[in-house]
N, C-alpha and C positions, 0 to 999 in steps of 0.2 A: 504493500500500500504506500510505504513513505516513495518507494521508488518511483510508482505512479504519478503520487502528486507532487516530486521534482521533476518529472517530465510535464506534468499541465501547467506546472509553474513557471517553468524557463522560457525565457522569453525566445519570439518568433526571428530568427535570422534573416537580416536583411539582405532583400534581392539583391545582387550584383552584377546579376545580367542586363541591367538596365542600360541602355543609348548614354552614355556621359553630355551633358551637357555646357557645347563650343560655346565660347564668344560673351560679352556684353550685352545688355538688353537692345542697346541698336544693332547689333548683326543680328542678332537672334531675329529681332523683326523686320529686317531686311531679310535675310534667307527665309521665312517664314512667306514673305512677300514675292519673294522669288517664286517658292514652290506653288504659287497659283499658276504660273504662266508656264510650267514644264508639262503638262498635259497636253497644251498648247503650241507651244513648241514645232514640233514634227510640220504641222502646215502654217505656220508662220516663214518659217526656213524657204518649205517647199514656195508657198505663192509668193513668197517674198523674191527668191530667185528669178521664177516666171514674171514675174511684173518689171523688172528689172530689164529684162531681155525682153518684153514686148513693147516697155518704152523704148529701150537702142530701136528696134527694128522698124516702129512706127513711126520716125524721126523723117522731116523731107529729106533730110542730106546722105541720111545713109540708105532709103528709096531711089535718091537720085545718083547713087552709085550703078544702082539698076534699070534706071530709063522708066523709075517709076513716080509718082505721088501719091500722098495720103487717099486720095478719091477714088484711087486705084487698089485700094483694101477693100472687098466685100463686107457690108453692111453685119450681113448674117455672120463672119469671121470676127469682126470687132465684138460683137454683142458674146461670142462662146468665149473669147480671153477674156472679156471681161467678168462675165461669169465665173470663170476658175481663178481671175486675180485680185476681185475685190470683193467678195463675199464675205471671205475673212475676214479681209480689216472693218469692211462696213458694217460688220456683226461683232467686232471687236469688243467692247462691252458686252455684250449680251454672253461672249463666250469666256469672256474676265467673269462677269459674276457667275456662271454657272461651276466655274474651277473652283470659286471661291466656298460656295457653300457647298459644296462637293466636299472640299478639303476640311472647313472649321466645321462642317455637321448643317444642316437644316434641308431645306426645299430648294433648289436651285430656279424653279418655275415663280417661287414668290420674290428671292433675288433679282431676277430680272426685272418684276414690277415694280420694288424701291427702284431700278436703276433710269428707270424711263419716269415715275411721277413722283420721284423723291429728290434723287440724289441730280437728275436733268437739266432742271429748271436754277439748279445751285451751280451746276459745271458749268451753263451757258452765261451767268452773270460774271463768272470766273474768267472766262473765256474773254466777253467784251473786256475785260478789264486789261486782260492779258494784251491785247490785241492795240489797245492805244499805250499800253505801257512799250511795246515793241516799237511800235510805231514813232512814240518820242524818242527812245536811246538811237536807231537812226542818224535822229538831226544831232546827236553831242558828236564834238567836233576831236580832232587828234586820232580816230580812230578809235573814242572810246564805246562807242556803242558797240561796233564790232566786235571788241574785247569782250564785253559783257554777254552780248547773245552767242557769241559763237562759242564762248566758255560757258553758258548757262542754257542755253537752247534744249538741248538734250531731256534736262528737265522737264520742260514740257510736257517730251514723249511719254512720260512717265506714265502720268496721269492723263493720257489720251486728249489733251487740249489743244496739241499744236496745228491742227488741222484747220483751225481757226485764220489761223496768217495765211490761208491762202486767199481771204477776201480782199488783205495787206497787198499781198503779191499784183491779184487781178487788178487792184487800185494804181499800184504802181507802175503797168504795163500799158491801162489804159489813157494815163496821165500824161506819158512822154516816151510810152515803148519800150521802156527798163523797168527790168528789176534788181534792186540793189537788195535785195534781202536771203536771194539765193546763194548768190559765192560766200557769205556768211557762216549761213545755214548747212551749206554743204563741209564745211570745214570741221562742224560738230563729227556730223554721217562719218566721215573720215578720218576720225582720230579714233572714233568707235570701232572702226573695222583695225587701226593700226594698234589699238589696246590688247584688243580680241584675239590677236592673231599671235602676239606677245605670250599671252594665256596660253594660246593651244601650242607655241614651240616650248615651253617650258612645264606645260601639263605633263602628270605621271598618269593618272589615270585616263584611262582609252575612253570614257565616259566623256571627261569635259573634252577630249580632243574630238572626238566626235561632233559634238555639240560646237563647238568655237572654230573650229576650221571651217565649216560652208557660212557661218556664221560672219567672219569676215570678207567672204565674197560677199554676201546678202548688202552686207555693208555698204561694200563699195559700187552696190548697185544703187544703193538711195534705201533700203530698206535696214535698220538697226534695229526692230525689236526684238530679232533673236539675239544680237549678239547683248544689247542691254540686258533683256530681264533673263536669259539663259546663261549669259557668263560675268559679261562686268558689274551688275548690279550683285549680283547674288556673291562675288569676292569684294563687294566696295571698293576697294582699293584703284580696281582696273579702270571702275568707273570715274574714279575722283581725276586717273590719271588723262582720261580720253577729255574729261572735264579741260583741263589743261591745254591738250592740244588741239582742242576747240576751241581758242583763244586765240588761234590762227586768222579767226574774224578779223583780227584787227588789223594785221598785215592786207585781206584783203578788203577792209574800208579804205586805210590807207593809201593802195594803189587803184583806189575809185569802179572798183570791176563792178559789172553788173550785167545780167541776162538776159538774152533776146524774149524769153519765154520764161515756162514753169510745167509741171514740179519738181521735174528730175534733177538730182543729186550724184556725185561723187563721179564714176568714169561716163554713164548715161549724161553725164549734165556739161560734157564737153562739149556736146553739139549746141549748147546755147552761145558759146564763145567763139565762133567758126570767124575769127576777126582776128585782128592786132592783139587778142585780148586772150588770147589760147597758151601762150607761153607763162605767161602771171596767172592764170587760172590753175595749170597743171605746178606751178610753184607754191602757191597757197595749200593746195590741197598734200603737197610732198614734204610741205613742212609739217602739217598739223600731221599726219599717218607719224611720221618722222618721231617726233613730240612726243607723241602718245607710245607710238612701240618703244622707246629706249626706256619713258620712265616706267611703264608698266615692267619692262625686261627686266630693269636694276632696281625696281623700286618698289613697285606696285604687287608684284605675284612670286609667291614661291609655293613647290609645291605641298608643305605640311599645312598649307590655307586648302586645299580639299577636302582635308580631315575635317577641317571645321565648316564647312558650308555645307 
């Protein structure tokens, strides 16, 4: 009996098998934030690539390699890319909150209604705001708006707002036929692909190389949300460091560049520069990729940071 009740009495040993817990309350809730958008993922990558490649190829100048024009694309052809490349993003929300309550627990079908008569009507007043705050750093002079948007732009994408500056863009095209807010903006795109890519030459595990290698093509097509919420966000580090070389903006405020067109970004957004303006467009963007890969190489990533994300 006494044996009995020094076995009911001893206390219960504690689990050991338990996941250790990485990092600080902010990585924790970064990585935490990450893992909504890894379900996601696989066709972000995928349409991200395709839209990339259907913007080069729908371009006049690289038709006119071929004795062709835009008018010369089949109606019925435009409408099926378009289908396979922008469904995603244009459903983009809808497939964030359905990750989300997936992952924290609940209804993903009642998710989506907060995100359209909730959380909507708060992002688009967000949005206006965003959209004249862009709008003045612009006019600061020395190239300091550039600095600020082409280092802070990214942001944005985060929270799916930047979508907004393309009325910016339309405004600036129809005004005088430029756009100055692209070579900018493009500068962000491209420090994120040259961050990314840092990641995947230096990654141990076949996981994030997978992930971060088409990741930086995506990139430098105009498309970063797989390399943000799939590799740089989720190590912060990589992300702070593309932060940086998106600060390239200001070299291209500085040498006054600005775009025939929109919305294409990064190697697709050369054909906006088919001018005197081709040589400094491919230099801004070589600095910011530049920027971004050394300090992410030396600075930003190693790989005992996979253990912990």
């Amino acid at each position: 009996m006494t044996q009995l009740n020094l076995a009911a009495e001893s206390p219960v040993p504690e689990d050991t098998t338990s996941k250790p817990v990485y990092g600080n309350k902010f990585q924790r809730a970064i990585r935490m934030f990450s893992d909504v958008f890894v379900p996601i993922l696989p066709v972000l990558v995928a349409t991200g690539l395709f839209m990339g490649l259907r913007g080069l190829l729908t371009q006049e100048a690289v038709l006119g390699v071929f004795g062709m024009t835009p008018d010369d694309i089949p109606n019925q052809l435009l409408l099926f890319t378009q289908i396979l490349t922008d469904t995603a993003f244009a459903f983009l929300p809808a497939l964030v909150c359905w990750s989300t309550f997936k992952n924290f627990g609940g209804s993903p079908v009642i998710g989506i209604v907060l995100a359209l008569f909730v959380l909507g009507p708060i992002l688009h007043t967000v949005e206006n705001v965003v959209l004249y705050a862009v709008e003045g750093l612009l006019t600061l002079p020395f190239g300091i708006g550039g600095l600020l948007y082409g280092g802070s732009g990214q942001l944005l994408g985060i929270f799916g707002i930047h979508h907004i500056l393309n009325f910016l863009e339309i405004s600036m095209l129809a005004n005088d036929g430029w756009n100055y807010l692209n070579p900018i903006g493009t500068c962000g795109n491209v420090a994120q692909a040259g961050a990314v890519l840092a990641v995947a030459i230096k990654a141990l595990s076949a996981k994030t190389k997978q992930v971060a290698s088409p990741s930086c093509l995506s990139a430098l097509l105009g498309i970063t949300e797989p390399a943000v919420f799939g590799v740089n966000l989720r190590f912060v580090k990589p992300f702070i460091m593309a932060m940086i070389g998106g600060g390239g903006g200001f070299l291209a405020s500085l040498l006054g560049l600005r775009a025939t067109g929109m919305p294409i970004t990064g190697i697709p957004g050369t054909l906006l520069y088919l001018n005197e303006q081709l040589p400094f467009y491919i230099l801004v963007n070589v600095v910011a990729f530049a920027v971004a890969f050394v300090l992410t190489y030396f600075f930003g990533f190693h790989s005992k940071m996979e253990n912990q994300a």
